[in-house]
C-alpha positions in Angstrom: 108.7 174.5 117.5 106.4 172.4 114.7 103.6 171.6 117.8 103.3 175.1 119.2 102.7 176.1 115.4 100.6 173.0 115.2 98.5 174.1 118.0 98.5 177.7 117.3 96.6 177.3 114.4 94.3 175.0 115.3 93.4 177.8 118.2 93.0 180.4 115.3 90.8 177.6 113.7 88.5 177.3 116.6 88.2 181.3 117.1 87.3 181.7 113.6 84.4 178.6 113.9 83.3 180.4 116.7 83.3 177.6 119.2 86.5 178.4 121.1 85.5 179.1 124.4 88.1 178.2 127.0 92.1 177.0 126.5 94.3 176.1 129.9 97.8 174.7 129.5 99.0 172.9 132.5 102.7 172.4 134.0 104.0 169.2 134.7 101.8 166.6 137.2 104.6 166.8 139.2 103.8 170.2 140.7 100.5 169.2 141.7 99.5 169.0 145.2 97.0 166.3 146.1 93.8 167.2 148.5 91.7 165.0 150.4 89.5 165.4 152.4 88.0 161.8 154.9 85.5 162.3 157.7 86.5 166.2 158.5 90.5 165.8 157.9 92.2 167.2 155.4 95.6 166.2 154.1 98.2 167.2 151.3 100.3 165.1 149.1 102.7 166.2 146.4 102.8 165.2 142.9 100.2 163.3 141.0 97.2 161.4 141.9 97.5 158.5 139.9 101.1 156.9 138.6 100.0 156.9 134.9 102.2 157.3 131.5 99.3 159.8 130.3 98.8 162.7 132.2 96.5 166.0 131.6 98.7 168.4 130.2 95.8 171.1 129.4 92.4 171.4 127.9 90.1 172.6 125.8 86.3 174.3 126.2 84.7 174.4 123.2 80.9 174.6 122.1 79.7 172.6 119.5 76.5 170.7 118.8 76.9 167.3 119.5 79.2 164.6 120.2 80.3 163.8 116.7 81.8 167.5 116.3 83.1 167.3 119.8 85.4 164.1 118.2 86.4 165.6 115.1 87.7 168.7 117.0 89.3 166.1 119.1 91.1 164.3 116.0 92.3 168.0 115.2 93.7 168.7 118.6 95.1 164.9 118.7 97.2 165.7 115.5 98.2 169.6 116.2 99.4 168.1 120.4 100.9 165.3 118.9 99.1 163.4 122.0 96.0 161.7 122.8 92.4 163.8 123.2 90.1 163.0 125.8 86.5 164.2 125.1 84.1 164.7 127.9 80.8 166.6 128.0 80.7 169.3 130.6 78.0 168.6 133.7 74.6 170.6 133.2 
């Protein structure tokens, strides 16, 4: 499988930079179970949140110095997925 290779090394890449922190591959939106929670009551839905073409299909922690570096990792990982990246800083 040419992506699984794809991403494989790019993972190898990151470890060797040193600024691999955290990978999580997710299973389909389908098998997620949606939680809310309005004035005390809690209730479950299943499947997605949002109807959307693009969905999260896993992610990336890494640690690099600023926002330009965050993007070029991001081209990387948008060419070894074959998908779109998302960047987003994490919260202090």
């Amino acid at each position: 499988m040419r992506t699984k290779h794809q991403v494989d090394a790019l993972h190898q890449e990151m470890t060797e930079r040193g600024i691999w922190v955290f990978v999580g591959g997710l299973p389909p939106a389908s098998t997620a179970t949606v939680v809310r929670s309005n004035a005390g009551e809690t209730s479950m839905t299943d499947g997605p949140y949002a109807e959307s073409k693009e969905q999260m299909g896993g992610f990336w922690v890494i640690e690099v110095p600023d926002l330009d570096a965050a993007l070029e990792w991001a081209g990387k990982a948008a060419a070894a997925c074959e998908r779109p990246i998302e960047v987003r800083p994490l919260q202090g």
